[in-house]
N, C-alpha and C positions, 0 to 999 in steps of 0.2 A: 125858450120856446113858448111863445102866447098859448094861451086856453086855447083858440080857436085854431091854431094850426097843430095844437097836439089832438085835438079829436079830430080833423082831417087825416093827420096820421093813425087812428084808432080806425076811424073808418075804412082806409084804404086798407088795413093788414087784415080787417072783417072781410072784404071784398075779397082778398085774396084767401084766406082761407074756404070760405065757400068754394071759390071758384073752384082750387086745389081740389076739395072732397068732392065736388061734382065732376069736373074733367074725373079723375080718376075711376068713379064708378059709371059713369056717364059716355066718357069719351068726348072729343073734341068738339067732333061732328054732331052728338048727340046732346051738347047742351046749348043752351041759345043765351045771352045775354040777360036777358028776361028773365031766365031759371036761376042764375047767379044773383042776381039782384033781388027778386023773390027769398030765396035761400035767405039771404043777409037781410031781408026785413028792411029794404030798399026802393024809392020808384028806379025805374029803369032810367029815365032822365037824370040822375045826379051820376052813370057811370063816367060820364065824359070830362068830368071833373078829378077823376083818380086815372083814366087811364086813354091812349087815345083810341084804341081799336080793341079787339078779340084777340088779338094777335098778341099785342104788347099787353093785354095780362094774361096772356098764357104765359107768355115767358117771366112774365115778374111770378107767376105763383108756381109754374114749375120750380123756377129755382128758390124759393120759399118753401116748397116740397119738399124739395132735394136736401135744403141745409137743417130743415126740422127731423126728418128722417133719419138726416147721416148722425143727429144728437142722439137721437136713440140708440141707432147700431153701437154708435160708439161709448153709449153713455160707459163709466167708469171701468176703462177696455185698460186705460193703461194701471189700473191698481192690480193688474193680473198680469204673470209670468204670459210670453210673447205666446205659446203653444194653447197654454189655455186665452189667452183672447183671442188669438181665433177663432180655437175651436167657441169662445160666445158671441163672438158675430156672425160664425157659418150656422151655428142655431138661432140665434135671433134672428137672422134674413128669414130662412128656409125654415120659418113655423108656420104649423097650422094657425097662427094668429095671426100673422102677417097675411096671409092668406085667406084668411076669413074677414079681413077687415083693408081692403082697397084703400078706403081712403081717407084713411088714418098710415099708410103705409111709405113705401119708396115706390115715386112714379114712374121708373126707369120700366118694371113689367109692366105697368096700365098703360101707359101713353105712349112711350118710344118706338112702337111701330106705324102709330096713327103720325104721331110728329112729322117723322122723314115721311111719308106718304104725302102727308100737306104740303111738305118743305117749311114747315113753321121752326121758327127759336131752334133750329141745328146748333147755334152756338152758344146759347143758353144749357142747350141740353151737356154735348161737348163741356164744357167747363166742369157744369156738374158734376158728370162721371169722372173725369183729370184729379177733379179736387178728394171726391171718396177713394180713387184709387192712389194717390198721394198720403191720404191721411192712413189708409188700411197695408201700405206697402213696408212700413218698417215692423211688423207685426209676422209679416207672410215671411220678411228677410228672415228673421232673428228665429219664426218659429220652425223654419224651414231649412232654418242654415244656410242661405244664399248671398252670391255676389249683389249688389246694387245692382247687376246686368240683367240677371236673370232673377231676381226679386220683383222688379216693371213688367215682364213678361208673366209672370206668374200669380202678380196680383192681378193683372188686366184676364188671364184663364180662370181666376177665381172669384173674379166677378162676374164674367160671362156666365160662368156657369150655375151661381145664384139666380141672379137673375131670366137667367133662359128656364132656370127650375123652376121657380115663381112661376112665371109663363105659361110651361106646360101644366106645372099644379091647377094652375086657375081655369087650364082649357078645357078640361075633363070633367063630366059630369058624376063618375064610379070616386065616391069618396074615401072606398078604400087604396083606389090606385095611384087618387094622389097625393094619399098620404106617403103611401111607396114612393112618388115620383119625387118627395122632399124628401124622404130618409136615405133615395140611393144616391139623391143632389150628396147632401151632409155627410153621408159613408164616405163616397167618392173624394169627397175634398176635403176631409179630414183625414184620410189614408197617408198621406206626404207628411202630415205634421211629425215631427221626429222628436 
């Protein structure tokens, strides 16, 4: 890779990461091209050289989001017995930290209802989710004692319900209720671990 096309690539993953922390705190609607590129210490005329629209880096940085995010959840999950790595991925999703910090986070609670609203990257997003609930599904089997069958079913209810926790954490202004509303997410779906 030449000099000049590996700081093109430096540039374009700068552009995405901005973009990422702004979408995320910001919202879709809420950031403008201008604010991305400001952000990243940019004119706004060099975007069209990394990307062709709003569109196409939403989806390149969503899923940049999504596979930075799932490192964390996952970071060092398999050096732990099946029961306790869940149980530290249902605490690492559903902390006050995650919560406190959007967009450094998983965009699935900041974005995913504005996405499908837009009708933007559904299949960006799609994959995204497929590939975390794939990677977190032999963890939910093994600590939950389940078929393959219902292990898929059960990862997909135990993300929902991360995620929908997230959501409601962050909607509420009473910072005690939703520290409640993450502690009865993490009760609740750590109650099955067996």
């Amino acid at each position: 890779m030449t000099s000049r096309t590996d700081q093109k690539e430096q540039t374009r993953q700068h552009i995405l990461e901005c973009a990422a922390d702004l979408f995320r705190t910001q919202g879709v609607a809420g950031t403008s091209l201008t604010d991305i590129m400001t952000e990243a210490g940019l004119t706004h005329g060099g975007f069209y050289a990394h990307f062709k629209n709003k569109e196409d880096l939403l989806a390149h940085s969503y899923t940049a989001a999504m596979d930075s995010s799932r490192e964390e959840w996952f970071e060092d999950i398999i050096e732990h017995e099946p029961e306790e790595a869940l149980r530290l991925l249902i605490n690492r999703y559903l902390s006050r930290d995650h919560r406190d910090n959007p967009d450094e986070g998983c965009p699935m609670p900041a974005l995913l209802g504005e996405l499908e609203k837009e009708g933007l990257c559904a299949t960006e997003a799609e994959q995204a989710l497929r590939t975390s609930i794939h990677r977190a599904k032999p963890s939910v089997a093994q600590a939950r004692h389940l078929s393959p069958e219902a292990a898929d079913a059960e990862t997909v209810a135990t993300f929902a319900t991360m995620v929908g926790g997230m959501l409601l954490a962050r909607s509420v202004a009473d910072e005690d209720y939703s520290n409640y509303i993450l502690k009865s997410c993490r009760a609740f779906l750590k109650k099955e671990i067996r």
